[in-house]
N, C-alpha and C positions, 0 to 999 in steps of 0.2 A: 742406876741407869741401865737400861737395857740396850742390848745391840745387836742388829741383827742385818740383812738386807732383806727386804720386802717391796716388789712393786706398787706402787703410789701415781695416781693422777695428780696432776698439780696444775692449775690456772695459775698463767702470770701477765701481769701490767705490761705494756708495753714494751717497757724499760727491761724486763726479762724479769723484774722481782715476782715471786711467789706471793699470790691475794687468796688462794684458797687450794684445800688437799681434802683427797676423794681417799681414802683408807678403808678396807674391812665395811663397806656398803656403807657409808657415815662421810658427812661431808663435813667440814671443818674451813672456817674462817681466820686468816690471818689478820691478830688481834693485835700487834705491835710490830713496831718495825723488823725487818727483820737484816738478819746479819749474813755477811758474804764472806769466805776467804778459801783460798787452797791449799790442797796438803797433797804430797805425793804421794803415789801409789808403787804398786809394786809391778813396774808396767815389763819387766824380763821375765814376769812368771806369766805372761796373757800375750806378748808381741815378742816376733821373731828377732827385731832390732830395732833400734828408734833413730829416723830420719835424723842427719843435723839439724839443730835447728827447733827440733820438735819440745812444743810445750805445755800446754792448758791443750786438755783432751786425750794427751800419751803419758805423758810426766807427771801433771798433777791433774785433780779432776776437782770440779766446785763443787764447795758444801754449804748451805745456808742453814741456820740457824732459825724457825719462824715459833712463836706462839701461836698457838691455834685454840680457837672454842673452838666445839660443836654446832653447828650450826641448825635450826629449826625449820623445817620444811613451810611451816605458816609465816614465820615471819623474819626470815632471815638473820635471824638474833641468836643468841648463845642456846642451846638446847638442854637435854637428857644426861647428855655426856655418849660416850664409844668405847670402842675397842681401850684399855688406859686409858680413860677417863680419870683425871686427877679431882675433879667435882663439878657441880655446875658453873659456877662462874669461875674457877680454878683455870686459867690458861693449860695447856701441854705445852712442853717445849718440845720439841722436836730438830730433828738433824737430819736433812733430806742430803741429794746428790743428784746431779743432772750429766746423765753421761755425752759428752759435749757431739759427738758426731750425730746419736740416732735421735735426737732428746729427751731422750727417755728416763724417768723421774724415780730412787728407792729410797727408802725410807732408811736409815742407817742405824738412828740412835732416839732410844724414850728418855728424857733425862728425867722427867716428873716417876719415873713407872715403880718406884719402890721407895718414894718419899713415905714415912711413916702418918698414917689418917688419924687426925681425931676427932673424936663424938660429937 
């Protein structure tokens, strides 16, 4: 699993779920449901103090889970592959983060990126 933070575009449904992510010039379709939950950060080493009261956006911040193809410029179908490309029809997993005030989208964690390939 790789980890890192990296800026990411990210299209989402209405509902605020992630449908698709713009990475390293490669667009990428959310292939399966995807998962939501928070973890907390280390918000005394980035904020002077945290308001009472304060929660989602200071204290913890959301992380979703998405499988992603690659996606085809022709035909909006599973492509080439990208940047970790785990293979053509091979989903990536991915572990985004959406920073709750500016909404701004980074990529966090590859979990496919050093699964062992065979012939």
């Amino acid at each position: 699993m790789g980890m890192f933070s990296e800026s990411v575009d990210v299209s989402c449904a209405p509902d605020g779920q992630p449908v698709a992510v713009t990475w390293g010039g490669r667009s990428y379709a959310v292939c399966a449901e995807p998962v939501r939950w928070y973890e907390r950060r280390q918000w005394w080493a980035e904020e002077t103090r945290a308001p009472l009261g304060s929660g989602p956006g200071l204290v913890d911040h959301e992380i979703w889970r998405v499988q992603v193809q690659p996606s085809s410029p022709g035909n909006g179908g599973p492509g080439n592959g990208g940047p970790g490309a785990a293979g053509q029809d091979e989903p990536l997993t991915l572990d985004l983060t959406r920073h709750i005030r500016s909404g701004r989208w980074r990529l966090l964690r590859i979990h496919d990126a050093l699964r062992p390939r065979t012939a």
